[in-house]
Legacy VTK file of the C-alpha trace (Angstrom):
# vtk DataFile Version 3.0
C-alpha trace
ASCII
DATASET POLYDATA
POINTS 197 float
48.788 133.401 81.024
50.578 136.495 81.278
53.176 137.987 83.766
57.034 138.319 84.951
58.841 135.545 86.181
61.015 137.042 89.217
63.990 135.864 90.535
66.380 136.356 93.834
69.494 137.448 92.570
72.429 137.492 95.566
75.490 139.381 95.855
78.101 138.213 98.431
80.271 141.255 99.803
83.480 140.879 98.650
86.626 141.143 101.176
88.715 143.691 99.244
92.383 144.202 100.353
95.159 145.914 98.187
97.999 144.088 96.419
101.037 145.820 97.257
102.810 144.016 94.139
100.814 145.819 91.840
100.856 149.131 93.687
102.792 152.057 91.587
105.584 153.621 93.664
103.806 156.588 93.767
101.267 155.008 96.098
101.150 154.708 99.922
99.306 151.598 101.415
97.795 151.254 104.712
99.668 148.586 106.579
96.141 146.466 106.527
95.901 147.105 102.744
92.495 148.753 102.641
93.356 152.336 102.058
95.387 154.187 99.269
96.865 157.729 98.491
98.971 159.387 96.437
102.771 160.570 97.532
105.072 162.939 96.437
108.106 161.036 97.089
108.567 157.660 95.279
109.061 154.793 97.181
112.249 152.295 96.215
110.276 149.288 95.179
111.540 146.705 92.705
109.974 146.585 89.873
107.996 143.776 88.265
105.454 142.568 85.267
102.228 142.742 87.775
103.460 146.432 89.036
101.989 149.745 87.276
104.464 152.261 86.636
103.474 155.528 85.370
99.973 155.809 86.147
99.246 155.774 90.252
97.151 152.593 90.253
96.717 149.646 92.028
94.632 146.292 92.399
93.152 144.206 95.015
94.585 141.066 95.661
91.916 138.566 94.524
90.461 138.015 91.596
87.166 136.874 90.137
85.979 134.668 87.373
82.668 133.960 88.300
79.768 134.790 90.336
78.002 138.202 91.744
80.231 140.325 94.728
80.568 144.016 95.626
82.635 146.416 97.692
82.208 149.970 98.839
84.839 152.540 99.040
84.803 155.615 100.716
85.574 158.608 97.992
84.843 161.179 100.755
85.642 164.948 99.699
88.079 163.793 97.138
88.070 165.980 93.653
89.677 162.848 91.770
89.972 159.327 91.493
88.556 156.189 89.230
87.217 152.861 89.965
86.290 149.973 88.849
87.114 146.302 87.607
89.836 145.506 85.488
91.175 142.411 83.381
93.962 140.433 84.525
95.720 141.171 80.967
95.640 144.393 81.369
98.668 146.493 80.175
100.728 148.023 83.680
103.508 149.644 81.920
103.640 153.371 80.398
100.448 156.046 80.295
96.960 153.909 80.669
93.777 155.460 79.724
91.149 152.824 80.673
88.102 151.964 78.754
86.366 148.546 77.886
88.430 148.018 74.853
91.274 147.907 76.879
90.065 145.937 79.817
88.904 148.440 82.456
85.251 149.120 83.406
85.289 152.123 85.823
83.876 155.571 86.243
85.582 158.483 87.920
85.711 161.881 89.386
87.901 164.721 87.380
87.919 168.426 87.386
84.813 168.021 89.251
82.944 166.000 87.005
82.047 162.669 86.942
82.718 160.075 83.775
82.490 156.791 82.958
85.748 155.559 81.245
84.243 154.256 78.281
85.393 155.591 74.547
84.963 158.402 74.078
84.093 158.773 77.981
80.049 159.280 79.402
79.277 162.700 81.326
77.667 161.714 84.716
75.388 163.679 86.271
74.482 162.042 89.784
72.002 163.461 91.654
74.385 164.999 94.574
78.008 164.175 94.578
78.633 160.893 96.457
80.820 160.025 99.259
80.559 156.340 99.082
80.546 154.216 95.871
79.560 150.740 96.251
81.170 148.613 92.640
79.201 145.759 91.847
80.045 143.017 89.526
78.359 140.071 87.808
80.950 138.226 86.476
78.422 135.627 84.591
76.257 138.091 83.321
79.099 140.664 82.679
77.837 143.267 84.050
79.644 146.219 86.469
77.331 148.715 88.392
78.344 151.481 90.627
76.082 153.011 93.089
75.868 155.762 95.580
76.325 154.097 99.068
74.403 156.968 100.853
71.153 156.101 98.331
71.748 153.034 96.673
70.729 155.427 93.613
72.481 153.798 90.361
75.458 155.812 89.013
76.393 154.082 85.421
76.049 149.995 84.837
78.769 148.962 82.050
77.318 145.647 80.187
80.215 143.352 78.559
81.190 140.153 78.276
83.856 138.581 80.786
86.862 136.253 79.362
89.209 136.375 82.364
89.915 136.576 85.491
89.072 140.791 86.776
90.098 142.281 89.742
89.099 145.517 91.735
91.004 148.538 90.351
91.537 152.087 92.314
93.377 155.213 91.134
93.064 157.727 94.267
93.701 161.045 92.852
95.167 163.984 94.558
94.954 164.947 97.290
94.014 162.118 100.448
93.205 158.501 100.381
90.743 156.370 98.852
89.541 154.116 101.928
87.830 150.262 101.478
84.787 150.019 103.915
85.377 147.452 106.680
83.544 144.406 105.669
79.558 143.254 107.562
78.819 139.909 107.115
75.747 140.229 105.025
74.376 139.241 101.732
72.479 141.570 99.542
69.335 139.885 98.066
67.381 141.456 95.049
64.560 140.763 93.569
64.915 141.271 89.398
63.298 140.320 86.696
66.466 140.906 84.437
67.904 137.889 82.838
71.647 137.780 81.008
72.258 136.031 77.846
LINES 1 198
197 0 1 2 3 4 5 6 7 8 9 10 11 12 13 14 15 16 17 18 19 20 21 22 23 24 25 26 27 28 29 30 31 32 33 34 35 36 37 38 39 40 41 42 43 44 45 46 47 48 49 50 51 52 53 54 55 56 57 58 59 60 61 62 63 64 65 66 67 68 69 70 71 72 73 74 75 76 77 78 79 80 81 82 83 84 85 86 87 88 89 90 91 92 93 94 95 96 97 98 99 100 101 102 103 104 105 106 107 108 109 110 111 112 113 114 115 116 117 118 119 120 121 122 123 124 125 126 127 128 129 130 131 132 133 134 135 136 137 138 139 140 141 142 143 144 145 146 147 148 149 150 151 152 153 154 155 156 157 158 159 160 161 162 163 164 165 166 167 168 169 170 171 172 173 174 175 176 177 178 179 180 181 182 183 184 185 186 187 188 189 190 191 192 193 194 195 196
């Protein structure tokens, strides 16, 4: 008897704040850790292995290594910036260019268009430029979506395989901050017929 089997798949919002140890000294932090920007003058921070250095990054504080969450961040007018997911073992030190091969899934606005970070990078062409992203991971299935918040229209889906602990990942660009949406308490039920292997 023929058919598709569905199933409920459920994502659990994810409570994203920053971690100021990993923050370059280039960045500015909100004091409750949910919003980033870039600043001309560099802050005197002390240095460390988790902390990026030349390129104006930061993560957010928690980690996963299993199961489905999201976040949305608020991109706004911005004309740059990249996010995403990226491995624990990532290198912090010296120019980064992410991609998958070196542990970062993310897409981003530059010079007005929009990429994903893969190698060489994907041309985007979204339907109207977005103002909210929501990132959405499936650790299990290794899987990292992006989607525009206004829409829920799909933006790029990266499909990979997960060996480590991966953690939000933000670049904000120039000029203004890159904001983290407050938090509902909701869960975000679909119904798919997609299976991982």
């Amino acid at each position: 008897m023929g058919g598709s089997i569905f199933f409920f798949i459920i994502f659990l919002e994810a409570p994203v704040i920053l971690d100021p140890n990993t923050a370059a000294s280039y960045l500015s932090l909100s004091e409750d850790l949910t919003s980033l920007r870039y600043t001309e003058e560099r802050k005197q921070i002390p240095d460390n292995p988790e902390r990026f250095d030349l390129r104006v990054c930061v993560l957010g504080s928690e980690g996963f290594t299993s199961g489905r969450h999201y976040w949305d961040v608020e991109v706004g007018d911005k004309t740059d910036w990249i996010l995403g997911v990226a491995k624990e073992s990532i290198d912090r030190k010296g120019l980064i260019i992410p991609s998958p091969g070196r542990g970062f899934w993310t897409i981003c606005l530059w010079g007005g268009n929009y990429f994903a970070m893969t190698s060489p990078d994907t041309q985007l062409s979204p339907k109207r430029s977005p103002k909210k992203i929501r990132v959405q991971l499936d650790y299990d299935c290794g899987i990292v979506s992006f989607f525009d918040l206004s829409d829920k229209m799909p933006i790029y889906t990266f499909q990979d395989t997960f060996a480590e602990k991966v953690f939000p990942f933000f670049f904000p660009g120039y000029p203004g901050p890159l904001q983290i949406c407050p938090m509902k308490i909701s869960i975000k039920v679909e119904n798919s017929a997609v299976f991982c292997h």
